[in-house]
MIGU-36175 format. One record per residue: residue in one letter; x, y negated, z of N, C-alpha, C, O in turn. Coordinates in steps of 0.2 Angstrom, whole numbers, padded with zeros to 4 digits, always signed. Layout:
AXYZXYZXYZXYZ...
//
This chain:
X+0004+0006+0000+0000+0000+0000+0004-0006+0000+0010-0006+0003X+0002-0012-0004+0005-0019-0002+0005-0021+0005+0001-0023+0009X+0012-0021+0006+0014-0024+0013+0008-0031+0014+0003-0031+0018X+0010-0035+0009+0006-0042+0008+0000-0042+0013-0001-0046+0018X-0005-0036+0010-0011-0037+0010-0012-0035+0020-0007-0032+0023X-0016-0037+0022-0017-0035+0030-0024-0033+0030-0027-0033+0025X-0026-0031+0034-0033-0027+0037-0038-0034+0038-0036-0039+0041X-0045-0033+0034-0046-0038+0036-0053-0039+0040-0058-0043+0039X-0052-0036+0045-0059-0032+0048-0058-0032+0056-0054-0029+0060X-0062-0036+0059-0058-0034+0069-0058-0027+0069-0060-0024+0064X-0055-0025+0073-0051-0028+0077-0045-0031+0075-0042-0035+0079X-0042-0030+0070-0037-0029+0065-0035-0038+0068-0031-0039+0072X-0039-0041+0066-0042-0048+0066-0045-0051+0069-0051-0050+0068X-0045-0056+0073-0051-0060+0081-0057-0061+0078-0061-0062+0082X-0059-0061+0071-0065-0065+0068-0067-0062+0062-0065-0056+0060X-0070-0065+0059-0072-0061+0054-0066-0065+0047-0064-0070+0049X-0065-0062+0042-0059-0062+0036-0064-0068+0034-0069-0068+0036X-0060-0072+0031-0062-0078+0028-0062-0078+0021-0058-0073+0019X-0066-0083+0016-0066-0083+0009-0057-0083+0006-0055-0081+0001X-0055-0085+0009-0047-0087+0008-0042-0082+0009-0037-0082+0005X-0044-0078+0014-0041-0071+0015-0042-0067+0011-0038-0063+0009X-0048-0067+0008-0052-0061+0005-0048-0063-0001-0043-0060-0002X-0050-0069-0004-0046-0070-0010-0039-0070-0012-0036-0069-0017X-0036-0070-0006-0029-0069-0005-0026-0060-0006-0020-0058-0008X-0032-0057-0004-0027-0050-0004-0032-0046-0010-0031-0040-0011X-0036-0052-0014-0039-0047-0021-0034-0051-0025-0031-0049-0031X-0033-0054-0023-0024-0057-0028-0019-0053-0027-0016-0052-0032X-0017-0050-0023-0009-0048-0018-0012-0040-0023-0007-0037-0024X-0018-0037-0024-0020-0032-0026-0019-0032-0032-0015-0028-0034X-0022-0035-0036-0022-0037-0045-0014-0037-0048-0012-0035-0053X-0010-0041-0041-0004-0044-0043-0001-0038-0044+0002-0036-0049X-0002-0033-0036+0002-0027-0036-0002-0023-0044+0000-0025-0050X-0006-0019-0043-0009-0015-0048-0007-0018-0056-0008-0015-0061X-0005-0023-0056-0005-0028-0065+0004-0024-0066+0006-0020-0070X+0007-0028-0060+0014-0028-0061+0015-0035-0061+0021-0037-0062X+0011-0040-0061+0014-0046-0063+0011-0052-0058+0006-0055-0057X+0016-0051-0056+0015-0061-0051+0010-0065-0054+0004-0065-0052X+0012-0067-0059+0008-0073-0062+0006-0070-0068+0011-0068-0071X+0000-0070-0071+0000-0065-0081+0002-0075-0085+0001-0080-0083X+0004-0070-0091+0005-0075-0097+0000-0078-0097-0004-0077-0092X-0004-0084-0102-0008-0086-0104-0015-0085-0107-0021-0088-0107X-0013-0078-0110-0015-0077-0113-0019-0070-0111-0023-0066-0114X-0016-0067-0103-0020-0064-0099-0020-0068-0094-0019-0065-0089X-0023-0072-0094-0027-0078-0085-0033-0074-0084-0034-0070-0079X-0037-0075-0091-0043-0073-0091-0046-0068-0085-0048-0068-0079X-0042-0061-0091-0045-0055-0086-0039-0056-0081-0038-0060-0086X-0035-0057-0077-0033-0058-0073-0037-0061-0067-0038-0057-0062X-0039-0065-0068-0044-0070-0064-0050-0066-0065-0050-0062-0060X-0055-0064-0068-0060-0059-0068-0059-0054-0062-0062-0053-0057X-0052-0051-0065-0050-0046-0060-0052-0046-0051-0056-0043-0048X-0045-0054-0051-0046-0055-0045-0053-0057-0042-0054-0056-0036X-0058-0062-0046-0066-0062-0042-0069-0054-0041-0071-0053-0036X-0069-0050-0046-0072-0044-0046-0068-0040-0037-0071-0037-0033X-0062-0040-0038-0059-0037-0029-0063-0041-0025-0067-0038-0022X-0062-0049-0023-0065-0053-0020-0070-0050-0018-0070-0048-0013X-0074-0049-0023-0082-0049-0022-0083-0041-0018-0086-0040-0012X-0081-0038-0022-0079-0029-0020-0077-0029-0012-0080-0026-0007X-0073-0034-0010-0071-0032-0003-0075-0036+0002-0075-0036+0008X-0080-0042-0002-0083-0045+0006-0089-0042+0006-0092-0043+0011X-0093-0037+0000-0098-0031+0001-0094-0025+0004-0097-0020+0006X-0089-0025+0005-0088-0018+0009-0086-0019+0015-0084-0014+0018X-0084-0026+0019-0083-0030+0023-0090-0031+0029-0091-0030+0035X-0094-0032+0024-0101-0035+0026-0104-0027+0028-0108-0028+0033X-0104-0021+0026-0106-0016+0027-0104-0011+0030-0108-0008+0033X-0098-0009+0032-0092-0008+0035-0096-0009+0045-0098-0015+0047X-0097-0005+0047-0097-0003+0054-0094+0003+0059-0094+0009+0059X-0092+0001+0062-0087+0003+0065-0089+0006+0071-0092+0002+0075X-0089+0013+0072-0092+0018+0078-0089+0018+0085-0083+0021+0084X-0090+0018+0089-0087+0017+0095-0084+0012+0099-0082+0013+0105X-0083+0005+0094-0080+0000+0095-0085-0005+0099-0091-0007+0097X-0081-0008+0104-0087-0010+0110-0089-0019+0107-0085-0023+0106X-0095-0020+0107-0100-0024+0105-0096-0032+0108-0098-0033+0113X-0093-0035+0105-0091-0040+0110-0097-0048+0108-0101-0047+0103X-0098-0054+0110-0102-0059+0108-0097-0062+0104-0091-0062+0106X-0099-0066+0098-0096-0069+0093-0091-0074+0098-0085-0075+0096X-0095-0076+0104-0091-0083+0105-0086-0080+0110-0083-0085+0112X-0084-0074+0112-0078-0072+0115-0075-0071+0109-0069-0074+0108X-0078-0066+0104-0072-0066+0098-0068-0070+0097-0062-0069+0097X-0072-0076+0096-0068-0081+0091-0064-0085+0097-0059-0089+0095X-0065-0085+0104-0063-0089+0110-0055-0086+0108-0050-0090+0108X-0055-0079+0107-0051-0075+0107-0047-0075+0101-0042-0071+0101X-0048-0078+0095-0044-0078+0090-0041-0086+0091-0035-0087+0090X-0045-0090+0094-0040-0098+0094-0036-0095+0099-0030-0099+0100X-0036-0091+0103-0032-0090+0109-0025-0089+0107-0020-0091+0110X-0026-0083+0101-0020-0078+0098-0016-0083+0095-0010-0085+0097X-0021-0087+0089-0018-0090+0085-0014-0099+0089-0009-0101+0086X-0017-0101+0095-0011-0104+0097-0005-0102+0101-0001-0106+0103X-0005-0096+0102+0000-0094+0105+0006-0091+0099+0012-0090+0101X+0003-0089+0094+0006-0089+0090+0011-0094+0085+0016-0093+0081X+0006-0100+0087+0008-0106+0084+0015-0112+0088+0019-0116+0086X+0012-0109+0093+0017-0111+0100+0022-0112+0098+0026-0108+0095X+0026-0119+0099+0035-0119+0099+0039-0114+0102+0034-0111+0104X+0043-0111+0103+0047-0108+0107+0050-0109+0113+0056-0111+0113X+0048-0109+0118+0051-0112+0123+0059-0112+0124+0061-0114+0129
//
């Protein structure tokens, strides 16, 4: 698998994947699958198709996607819980 791409699912994650994630990692996917960083000119087109069609592919199997035995938490500890991560990760170095 692409290193690039990460899980985009809690727990993996404090919140739910954003439109920006998702399109991030149906690029990191096309890119890998294609061979190519960036296509010529003359492949943008399906390139770009590509990459909406994964998009699209992964926030239907995002949205559907339930997870058994994982315990029920309320949106607002989730997300309490993602600005928590995300500033300590942001944090200077002491």
């Amino acid at each position: 698998m692409c290193r690039s791409i990460k899980t985009l699912r809690p727990p993996a994650i404090p919140e739910d994947a954003t439109e920006e994630e998702i399109r991030a990692a149906a690029l990191q996917y096309v890119r890998k699958v294609s061979g190519f960083r960036a296509p010529a000119a003359h492949n943008r087109e399906v390139f770009d198709r590509a990459v909406d069609a994964i998009a699209e592919a992964t926030a239907d199997l995002l949205a559907g996607i339930e997870v058994r035995g994982a315990k029920s938490r309320p949106a607002e500890q989730t997300a309490e819980e993602g600005r928590e991560a995300r500033e300590e990760r942001e944090a200077p170095a002491a």
